[in-house]
C-alpha positions as CSV (number, residue, x, y, z in Angstrom):
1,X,6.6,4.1,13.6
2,X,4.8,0.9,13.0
3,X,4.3,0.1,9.4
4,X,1.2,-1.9,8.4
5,X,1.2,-5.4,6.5
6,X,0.2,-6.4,3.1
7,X,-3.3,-7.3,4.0
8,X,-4.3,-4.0,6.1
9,X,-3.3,-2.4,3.3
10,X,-5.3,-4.4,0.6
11,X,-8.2,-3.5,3.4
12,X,-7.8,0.6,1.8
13,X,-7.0,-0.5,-1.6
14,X,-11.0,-2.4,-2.1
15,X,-11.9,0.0,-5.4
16,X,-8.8,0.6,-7.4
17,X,-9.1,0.8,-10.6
18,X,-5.7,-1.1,-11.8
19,X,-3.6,-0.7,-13.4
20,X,-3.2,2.0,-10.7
21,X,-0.4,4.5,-10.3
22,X,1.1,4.7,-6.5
23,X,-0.5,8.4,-6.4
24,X,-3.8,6.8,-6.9
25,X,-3.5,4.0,-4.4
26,X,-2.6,6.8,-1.8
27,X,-5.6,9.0,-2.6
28,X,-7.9,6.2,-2.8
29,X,-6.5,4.3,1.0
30,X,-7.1,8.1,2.6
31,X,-10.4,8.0,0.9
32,X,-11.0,4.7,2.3
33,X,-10.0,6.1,6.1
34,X,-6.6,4.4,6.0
35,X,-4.6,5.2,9.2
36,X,-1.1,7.2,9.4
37,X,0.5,3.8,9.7
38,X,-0.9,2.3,5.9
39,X,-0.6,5.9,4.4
40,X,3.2,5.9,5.5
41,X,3.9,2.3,4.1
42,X,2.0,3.3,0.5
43,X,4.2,5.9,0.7
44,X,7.0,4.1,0.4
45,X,6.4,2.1,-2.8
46,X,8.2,3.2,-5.8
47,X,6.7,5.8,-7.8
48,X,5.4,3.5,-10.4
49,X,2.0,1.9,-11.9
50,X,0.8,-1.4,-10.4
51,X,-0.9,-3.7,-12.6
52,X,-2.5,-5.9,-10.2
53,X,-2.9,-5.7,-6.0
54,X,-0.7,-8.4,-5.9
55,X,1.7,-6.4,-7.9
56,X,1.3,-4.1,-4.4
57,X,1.7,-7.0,-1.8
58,X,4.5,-8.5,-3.7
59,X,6.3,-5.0,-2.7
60,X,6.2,-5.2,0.7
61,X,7.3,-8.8,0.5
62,X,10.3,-7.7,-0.4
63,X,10.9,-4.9,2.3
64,X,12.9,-6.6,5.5
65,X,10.1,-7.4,8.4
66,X,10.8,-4.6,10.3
67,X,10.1,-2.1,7.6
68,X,6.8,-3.9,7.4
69,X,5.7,-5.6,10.3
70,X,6.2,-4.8,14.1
C-alpha cells in the first residue's frame, strides 16, 4: 500500500487545533475526507501530542522513502 507524503497529509490536517494529540489528527483528516492511503500513514505516528504541523512532517521525514513515498 502506497503511503502518502508530508504535504497530502498537511492537506487533511487544515483545522487542527495544536497542540494536537495523534487521535485528534486522525479524526480530524477522516473528517476532512482523507483517503485510506493518508489515514494509514497518520496511523503510524507515535502515539504522542504534536505541538506544531511541522512537528507532524518532521515525522515522516524521518521514516525511509518507501514507508512514505511510492
Amino acid at each position: 500500500m502506497a503511503h502518502a507524503n508530508p504535504i497530502q497529509i498537511q492537506k487533511y490536517l487544515k483545522g487542527v487545533d495544536y497542540p494536537a494529540h495523534k487521535a485528534d489528527l486522525i479524526k480530524n483528516a477522516k473528517k476532512m475526507g482523507a483517503d485510506d492511503n493518508v489515514c494509514a500513514s497518520l496511523e503510524q505516528l507515535p502515539d504522542k501530542e504534536f505541538q506544531t504541523p511541522a512537528d507532524v512532517s518532521e515525522e515522516f521525514k524521518g521514516n525511509s522513502d518507501d514507508q512514505v513515498r511510492h
